[in-house]
C-alpha positions as CSV (number, residue, x, y, z in Angstrom):
1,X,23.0,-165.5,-133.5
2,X,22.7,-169.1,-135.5
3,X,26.5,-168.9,-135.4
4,X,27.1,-168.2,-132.0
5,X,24.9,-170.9,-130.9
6,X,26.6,-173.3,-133.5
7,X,30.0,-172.6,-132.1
8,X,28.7,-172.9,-128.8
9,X,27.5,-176.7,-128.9
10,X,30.6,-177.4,-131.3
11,X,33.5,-175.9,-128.3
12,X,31.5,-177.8,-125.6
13,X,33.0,-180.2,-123.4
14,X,29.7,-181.8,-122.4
15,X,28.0,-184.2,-125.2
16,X,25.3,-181.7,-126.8
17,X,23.8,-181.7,-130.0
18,X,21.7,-179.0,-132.4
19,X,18.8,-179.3,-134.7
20,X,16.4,-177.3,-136.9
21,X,13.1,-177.7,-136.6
22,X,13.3,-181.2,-138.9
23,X,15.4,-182.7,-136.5
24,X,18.0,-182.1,-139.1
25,X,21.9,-182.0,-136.9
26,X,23.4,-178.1,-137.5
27,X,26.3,-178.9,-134.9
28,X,27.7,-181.6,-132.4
29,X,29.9,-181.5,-129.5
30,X,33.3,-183.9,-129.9
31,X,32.0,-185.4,-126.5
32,X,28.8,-186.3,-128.4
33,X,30.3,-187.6,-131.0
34,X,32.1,-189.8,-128.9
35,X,29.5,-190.9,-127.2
36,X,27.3,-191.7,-129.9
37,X,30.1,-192.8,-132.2
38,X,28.8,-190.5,-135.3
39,X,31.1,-188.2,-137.3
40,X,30.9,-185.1,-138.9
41,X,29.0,-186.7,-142.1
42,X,26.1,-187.0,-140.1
43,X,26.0,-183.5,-139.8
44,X,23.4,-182.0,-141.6
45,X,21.5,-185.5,-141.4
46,X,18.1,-186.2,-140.3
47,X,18.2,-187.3,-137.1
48,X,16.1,-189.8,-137.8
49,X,18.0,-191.5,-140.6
50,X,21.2,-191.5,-138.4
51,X,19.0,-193.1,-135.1
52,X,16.5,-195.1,-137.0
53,X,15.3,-197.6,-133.7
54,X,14.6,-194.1,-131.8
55,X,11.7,-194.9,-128.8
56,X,8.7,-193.5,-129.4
57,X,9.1,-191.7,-125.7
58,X,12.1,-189.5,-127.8
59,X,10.5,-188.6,-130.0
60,X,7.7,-187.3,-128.1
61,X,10.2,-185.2,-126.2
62,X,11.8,-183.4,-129.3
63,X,8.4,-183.0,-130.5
64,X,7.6,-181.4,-127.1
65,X,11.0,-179.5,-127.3
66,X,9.4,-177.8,-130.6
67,X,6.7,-176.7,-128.5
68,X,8.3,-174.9,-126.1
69,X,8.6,-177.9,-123.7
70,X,11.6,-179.1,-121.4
71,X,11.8,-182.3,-120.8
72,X,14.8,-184.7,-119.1
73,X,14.7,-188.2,-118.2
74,X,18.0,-189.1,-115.2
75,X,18.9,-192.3,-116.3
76,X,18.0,-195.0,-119.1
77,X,19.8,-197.4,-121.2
78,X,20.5,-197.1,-125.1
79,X,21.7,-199.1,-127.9
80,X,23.2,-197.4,-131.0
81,X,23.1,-198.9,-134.7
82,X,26.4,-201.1,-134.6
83,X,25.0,-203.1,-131.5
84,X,27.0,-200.9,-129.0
85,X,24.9,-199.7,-125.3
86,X,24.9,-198.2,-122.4
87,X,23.2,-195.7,-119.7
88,X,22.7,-192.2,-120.3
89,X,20.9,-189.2,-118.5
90,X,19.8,-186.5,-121.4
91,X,17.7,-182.8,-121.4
92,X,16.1,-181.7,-124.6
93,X,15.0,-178.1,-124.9
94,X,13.4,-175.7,-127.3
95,X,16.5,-173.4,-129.1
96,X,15.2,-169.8,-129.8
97,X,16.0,-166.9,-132.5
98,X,16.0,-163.8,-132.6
99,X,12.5,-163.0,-132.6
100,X,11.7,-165.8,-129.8
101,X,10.7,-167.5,-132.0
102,X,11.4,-171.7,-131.8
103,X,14.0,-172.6,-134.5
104,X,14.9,-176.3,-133.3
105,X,15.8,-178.2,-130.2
106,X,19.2,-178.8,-128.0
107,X,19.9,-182.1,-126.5
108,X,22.6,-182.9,-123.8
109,X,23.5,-185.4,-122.5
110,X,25.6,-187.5,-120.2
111,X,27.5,-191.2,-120.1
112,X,26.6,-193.3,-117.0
113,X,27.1,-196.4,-118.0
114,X,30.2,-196.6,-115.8
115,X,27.9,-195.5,-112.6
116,X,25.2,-198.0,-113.8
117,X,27.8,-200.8,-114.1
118,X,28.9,-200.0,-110.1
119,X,25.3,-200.3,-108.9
120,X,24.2,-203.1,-110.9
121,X,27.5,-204.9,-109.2
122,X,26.3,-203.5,-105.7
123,X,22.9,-204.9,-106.3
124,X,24.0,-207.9,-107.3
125,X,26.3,-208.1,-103.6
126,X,23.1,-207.2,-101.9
127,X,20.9,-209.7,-103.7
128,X,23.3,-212.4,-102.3
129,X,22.8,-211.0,-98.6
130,X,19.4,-211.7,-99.5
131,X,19.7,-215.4,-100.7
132,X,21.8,-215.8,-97.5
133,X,18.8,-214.7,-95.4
134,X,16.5,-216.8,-97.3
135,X,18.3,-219.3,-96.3
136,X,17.6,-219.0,-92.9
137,X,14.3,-220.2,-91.3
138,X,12.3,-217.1,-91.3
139,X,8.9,-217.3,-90.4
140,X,5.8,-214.9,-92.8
141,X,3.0,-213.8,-91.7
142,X,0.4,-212.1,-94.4
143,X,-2.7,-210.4,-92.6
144,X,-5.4,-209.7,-93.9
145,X,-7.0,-206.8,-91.6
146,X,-10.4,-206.4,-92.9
147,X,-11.6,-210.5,-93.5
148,X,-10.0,-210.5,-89.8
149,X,-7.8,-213.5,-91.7
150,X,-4.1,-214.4,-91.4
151,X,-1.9,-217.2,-93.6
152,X,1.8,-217.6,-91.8
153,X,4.6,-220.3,-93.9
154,X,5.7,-223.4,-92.1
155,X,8.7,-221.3,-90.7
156,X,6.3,-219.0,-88.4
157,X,4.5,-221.9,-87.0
158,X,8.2,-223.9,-86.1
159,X,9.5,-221.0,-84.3
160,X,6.4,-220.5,-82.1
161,X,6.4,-224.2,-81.5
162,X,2.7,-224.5,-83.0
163,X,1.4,-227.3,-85.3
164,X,1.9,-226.6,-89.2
165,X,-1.6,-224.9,-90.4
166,X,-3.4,-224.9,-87.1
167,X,-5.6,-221.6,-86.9
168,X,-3.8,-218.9,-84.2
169,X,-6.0,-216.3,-82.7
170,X,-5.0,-212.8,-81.4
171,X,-5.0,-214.5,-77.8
172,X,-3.3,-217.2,-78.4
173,X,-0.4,-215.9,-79.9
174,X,0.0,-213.1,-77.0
175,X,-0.2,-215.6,-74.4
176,X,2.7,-216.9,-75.9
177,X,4.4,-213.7,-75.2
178,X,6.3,-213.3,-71.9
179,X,4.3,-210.7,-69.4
180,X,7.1,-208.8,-69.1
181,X,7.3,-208.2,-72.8
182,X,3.5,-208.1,-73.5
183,X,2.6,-204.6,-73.0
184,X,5.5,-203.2,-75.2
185,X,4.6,-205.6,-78.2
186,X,0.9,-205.0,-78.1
187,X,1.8,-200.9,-78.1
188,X,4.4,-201.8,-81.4
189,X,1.4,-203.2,-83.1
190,X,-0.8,-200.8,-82.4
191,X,0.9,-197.5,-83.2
192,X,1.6,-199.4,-86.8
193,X,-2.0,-200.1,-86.7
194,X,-2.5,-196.4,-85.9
195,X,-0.9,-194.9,-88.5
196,X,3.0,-195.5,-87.9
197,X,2.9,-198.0,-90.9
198,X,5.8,-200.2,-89.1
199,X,6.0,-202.6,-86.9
200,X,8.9,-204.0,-85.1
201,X,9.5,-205.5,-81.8
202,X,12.3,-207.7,-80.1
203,X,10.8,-210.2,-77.5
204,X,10.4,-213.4,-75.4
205,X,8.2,-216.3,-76.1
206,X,7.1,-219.6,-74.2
207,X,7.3,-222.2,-77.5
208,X,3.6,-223.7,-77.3
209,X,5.0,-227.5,-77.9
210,X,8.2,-227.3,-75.2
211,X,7.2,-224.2,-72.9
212,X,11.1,-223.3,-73.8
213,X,12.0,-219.7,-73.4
214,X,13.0,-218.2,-77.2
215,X,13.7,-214.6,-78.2
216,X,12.1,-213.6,-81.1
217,X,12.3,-210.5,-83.8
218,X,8.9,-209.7,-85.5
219,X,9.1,-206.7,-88.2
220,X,6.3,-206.0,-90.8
221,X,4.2,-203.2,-92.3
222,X,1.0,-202.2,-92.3
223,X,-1.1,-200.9,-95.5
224,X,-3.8,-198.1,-95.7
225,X,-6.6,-197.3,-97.9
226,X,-7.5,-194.1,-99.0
227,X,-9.5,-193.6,-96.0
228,X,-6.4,-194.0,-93.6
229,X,-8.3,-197.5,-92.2
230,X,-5.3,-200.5,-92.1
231,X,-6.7,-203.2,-94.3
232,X,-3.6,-205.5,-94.7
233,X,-0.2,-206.5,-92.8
234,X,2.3,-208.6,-94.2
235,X,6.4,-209.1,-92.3
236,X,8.1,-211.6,-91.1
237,X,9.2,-213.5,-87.6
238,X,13.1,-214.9,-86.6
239,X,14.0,-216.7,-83.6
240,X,17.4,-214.6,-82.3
241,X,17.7,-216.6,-79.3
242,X,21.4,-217.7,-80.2
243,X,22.1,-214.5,-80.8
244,X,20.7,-213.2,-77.1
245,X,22.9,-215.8,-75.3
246,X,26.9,-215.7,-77.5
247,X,29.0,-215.8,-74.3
248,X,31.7,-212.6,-74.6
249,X,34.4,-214.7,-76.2
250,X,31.8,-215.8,-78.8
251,X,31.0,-212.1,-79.4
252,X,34.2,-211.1,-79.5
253,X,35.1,-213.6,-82.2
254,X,32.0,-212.6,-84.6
255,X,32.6,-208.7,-83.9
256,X,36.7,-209.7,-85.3
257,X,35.0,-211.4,-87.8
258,X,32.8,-208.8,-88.5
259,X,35.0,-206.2,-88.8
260,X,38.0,-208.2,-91.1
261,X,34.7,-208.3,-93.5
262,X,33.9,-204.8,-93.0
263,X,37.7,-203.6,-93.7
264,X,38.1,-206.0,-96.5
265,X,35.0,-204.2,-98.7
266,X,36.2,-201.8,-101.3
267,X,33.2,-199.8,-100.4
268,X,33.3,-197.2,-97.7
269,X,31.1,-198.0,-94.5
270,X,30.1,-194.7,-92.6
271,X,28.3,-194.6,-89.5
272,X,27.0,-192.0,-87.3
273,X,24.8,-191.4,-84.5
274,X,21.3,-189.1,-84.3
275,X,22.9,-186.2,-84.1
276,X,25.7,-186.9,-87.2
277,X,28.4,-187.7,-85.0
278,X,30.8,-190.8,-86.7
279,X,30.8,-193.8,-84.4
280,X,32.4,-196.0,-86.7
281,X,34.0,-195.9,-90.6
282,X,36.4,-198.6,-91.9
283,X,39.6,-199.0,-93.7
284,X,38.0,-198.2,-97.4
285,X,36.7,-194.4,-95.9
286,X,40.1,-193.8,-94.0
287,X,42.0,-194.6,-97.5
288,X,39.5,-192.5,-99.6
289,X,39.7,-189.6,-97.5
290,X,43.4,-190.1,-96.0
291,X,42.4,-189.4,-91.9
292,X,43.2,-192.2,-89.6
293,X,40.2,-193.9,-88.1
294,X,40.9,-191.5,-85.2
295,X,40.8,-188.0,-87.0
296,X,37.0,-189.5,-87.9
297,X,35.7,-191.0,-84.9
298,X,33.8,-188.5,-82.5
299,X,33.6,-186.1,-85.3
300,X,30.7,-184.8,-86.9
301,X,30.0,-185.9,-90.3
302,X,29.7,-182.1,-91.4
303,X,33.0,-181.7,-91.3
304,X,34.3,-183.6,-93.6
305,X,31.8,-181.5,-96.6
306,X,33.0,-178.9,-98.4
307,X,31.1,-175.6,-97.2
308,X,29.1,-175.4,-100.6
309,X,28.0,-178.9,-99.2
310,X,27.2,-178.4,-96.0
311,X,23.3,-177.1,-96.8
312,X,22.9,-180.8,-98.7
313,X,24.4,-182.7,-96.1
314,X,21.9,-181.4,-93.3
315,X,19.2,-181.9,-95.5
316,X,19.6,-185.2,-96.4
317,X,20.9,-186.1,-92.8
318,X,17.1,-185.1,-91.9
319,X,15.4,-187.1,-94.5
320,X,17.1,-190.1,-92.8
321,X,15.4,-189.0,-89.4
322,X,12.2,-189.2,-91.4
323,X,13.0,-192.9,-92.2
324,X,13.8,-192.5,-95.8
325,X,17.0,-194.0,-97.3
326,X,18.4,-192.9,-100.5
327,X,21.2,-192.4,-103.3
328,X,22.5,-189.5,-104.4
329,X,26.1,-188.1,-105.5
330,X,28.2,-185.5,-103.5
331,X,31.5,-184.2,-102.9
332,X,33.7,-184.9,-99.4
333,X,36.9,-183.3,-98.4
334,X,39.9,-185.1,-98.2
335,X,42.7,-184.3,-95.3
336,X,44.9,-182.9,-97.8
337,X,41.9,-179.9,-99.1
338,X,41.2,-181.9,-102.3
339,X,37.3,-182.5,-102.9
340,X,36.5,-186.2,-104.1
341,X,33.2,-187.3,-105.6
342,X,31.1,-190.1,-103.8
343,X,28.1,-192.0,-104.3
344,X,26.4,-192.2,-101.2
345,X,24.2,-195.0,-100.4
346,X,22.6,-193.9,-96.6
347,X,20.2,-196.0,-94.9
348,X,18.4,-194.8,-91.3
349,X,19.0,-196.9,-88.1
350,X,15.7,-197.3,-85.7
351,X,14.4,-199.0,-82.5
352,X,11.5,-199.7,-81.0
353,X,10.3,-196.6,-83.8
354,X,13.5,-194.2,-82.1
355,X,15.7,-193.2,-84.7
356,X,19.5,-193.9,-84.0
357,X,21.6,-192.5,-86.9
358,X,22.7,-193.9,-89.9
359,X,24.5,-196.3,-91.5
360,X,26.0,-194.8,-95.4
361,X,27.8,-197.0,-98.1
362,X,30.2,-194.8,-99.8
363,X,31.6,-195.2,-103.2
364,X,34.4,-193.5,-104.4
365,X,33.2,-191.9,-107.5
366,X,36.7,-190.6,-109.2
367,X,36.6,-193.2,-111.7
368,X,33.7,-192.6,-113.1
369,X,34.8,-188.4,-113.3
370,X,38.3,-189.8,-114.6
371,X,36.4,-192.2,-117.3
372,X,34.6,-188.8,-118.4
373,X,37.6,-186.6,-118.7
374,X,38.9,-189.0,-120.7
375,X,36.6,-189.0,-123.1
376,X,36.6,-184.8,-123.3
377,X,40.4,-185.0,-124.8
């Protein structure tokens, strides 16, 4: 049995690793070895004495490996002994005998350093969108619900045309608010106050210091305590009147603009309606998959899964109607049959609290595969 399990981790193409109940190495994968840059000498080696700057949280896991315990943690850096690092995922688990009885511990892992150095670049692209909106005069608002008290930065109080640091009641900030309009905002705030956690609502304004007519967008969240009774609301306010008013031409130019932007990103951008059908995708998705923008558009997004997918896809596709965005790593089909792994990046699309599809980043993932296969030979 020993044997078999030994030749087992030694054959496998994934980086795993054996030990006896001292943590003592009785066989390594080559992809481990790789990985961890050790050699057969270490075989037969403490772990310990081959990892001496071990967390504490590892050890805890073989220790609860010895116990009968599984445990897995899905990403985390490392840094081996000669200074090298990166991210890996890992799984250590009890290894039985004969008898069933616990005779050491397997550990396998998995590289994704290559994965973590993608999203780290992405986050960094996104953190720039966010100094660019910073940028922008973008009024806060921070309520607190229970104390009845509310703090706004100088930025609220210039786009509603009121004096820097003046107290603004409830009444006079709604008879700001065009009568048309007033109804539908109130209703916003009060579902979020309600329970619908979000607010968000698009509207006209009379300025308090010219009487000037200014569209505004006003988004924020409420909190909850354990009761369910709101107790604070904090979000922000943007004046999008120049937005409201672009003539066609000046529309036309930004969406050309928009669009050479869109084309130009490495990164996929796919975009579907409620019901999953693809409104829009650009260049980097028609290149990764090889259909024309027309083979895409008007087609459901389920069609472009393998079958085996298909049960992911839907379910995921209905977490977004529930508001959640997330990241996660799937297969697509490709014109030609071939699968091609992705990370997807989707993000939910709502107004007025109705949502409207989805909007996905897609990265093609075949480098990272590629990076891993060439480490296996």
């Amino acid at each position: 049995m020993d044997s078999l399990v030994k030749s087992f981790v030694k054959n496998s193409i994934l980086p795993i690793s054996l030990y006896d109940r001292d943590m003592r190495l009785l066989a390594v994968s080559k992809p481990w070895k790789q990985m961890y840059q050790i050699t057969d000498a270490h075989v037969g080696k403490i772990h310990y004495e081959t990892f001496p700057d071990h967390p504490s949280h590892w050890i805890e896991a073989h220790q609860a490996a010895l116990n009968g315990n599984t445990l897995e943690h899905t990403e985390e850096p490392y840094k081996l002994p000669n200074g090298a690092s990166g991210w890996h995922r890992w799984q250590c688990l009890p290894w039985y005998g004969d008898n069933s009885d616990i005779k050491g511990i397997i550990i396998s892992a998995e590289d994704i350093t290559h994965k973590k150095d993608r999203e780290i670049e992405l986050n960094s692209l996104l953190a720039r969108f966010e100094l660019i909106q910073q940028a922008a005069k973008i009024g806060m608002w921070d309520w607190d619900i229970v104390r009845r008290n509310i703090t706004f930065n100088a930025e609220y109080y210039e786009v509603l045309g009121w004096e820097n640091y003046q107290n603004l009641s409830d009444e006079e900030f709604y008879d700001l608010i065009h009568p048309d309009d007033l109804s539908r905002v109130k209703s916003a705030l009060n579902s979020a106050l309600s329970g619908g956690a979000d607010y968000e609502a698009e509207f006209r304004i009379y300025r308090h210091n010219d009487k000037k007519l200014r569209w505004v967008k006003d988004k924020g969240t409420i909190e909850f305590d354990s009761d369910g009774s709101p107790v604070r609301g904090y979000g922000a306010i943007i004046d999008v009147t120049e937005q409201k008013i672009l003539t066609n031409e000046q529309l036309r130019i930004a969406s050309d603009d928009f669009h050479k932007f869109i084309n130009s990103m490495l990164a996929g951008i796919w975009s579907v309606d409620q019901n999953g059908v693809t409104t829009f995708v650009n260049s980097a998705i028609t290149q990764m998959l090889g259909y024309t923008e027309d083979d895409l558009l008007g087609k459901s997004m389920f069609s472009f899964t393998d079958a085996e997918w298909n049960s992911v896809s839907f379910k995921k596709f209905s977490e977004r109607k529930n508001g959640r965005s997330e990241r996660y790593k799937m297969q697509l089909r490709r014109k030609d049959g071939s699968g091609i792994w992705c990370l997807i990046l989707a993000n939910p699309i709502f107004e007025h609290g109705q949502f409207l599809g989805t909007v996905t980043v897609i990265i093609d993932f075949r480098e990272y595969q590629q990076a891993l296969s060439a480490k296996d030979k």
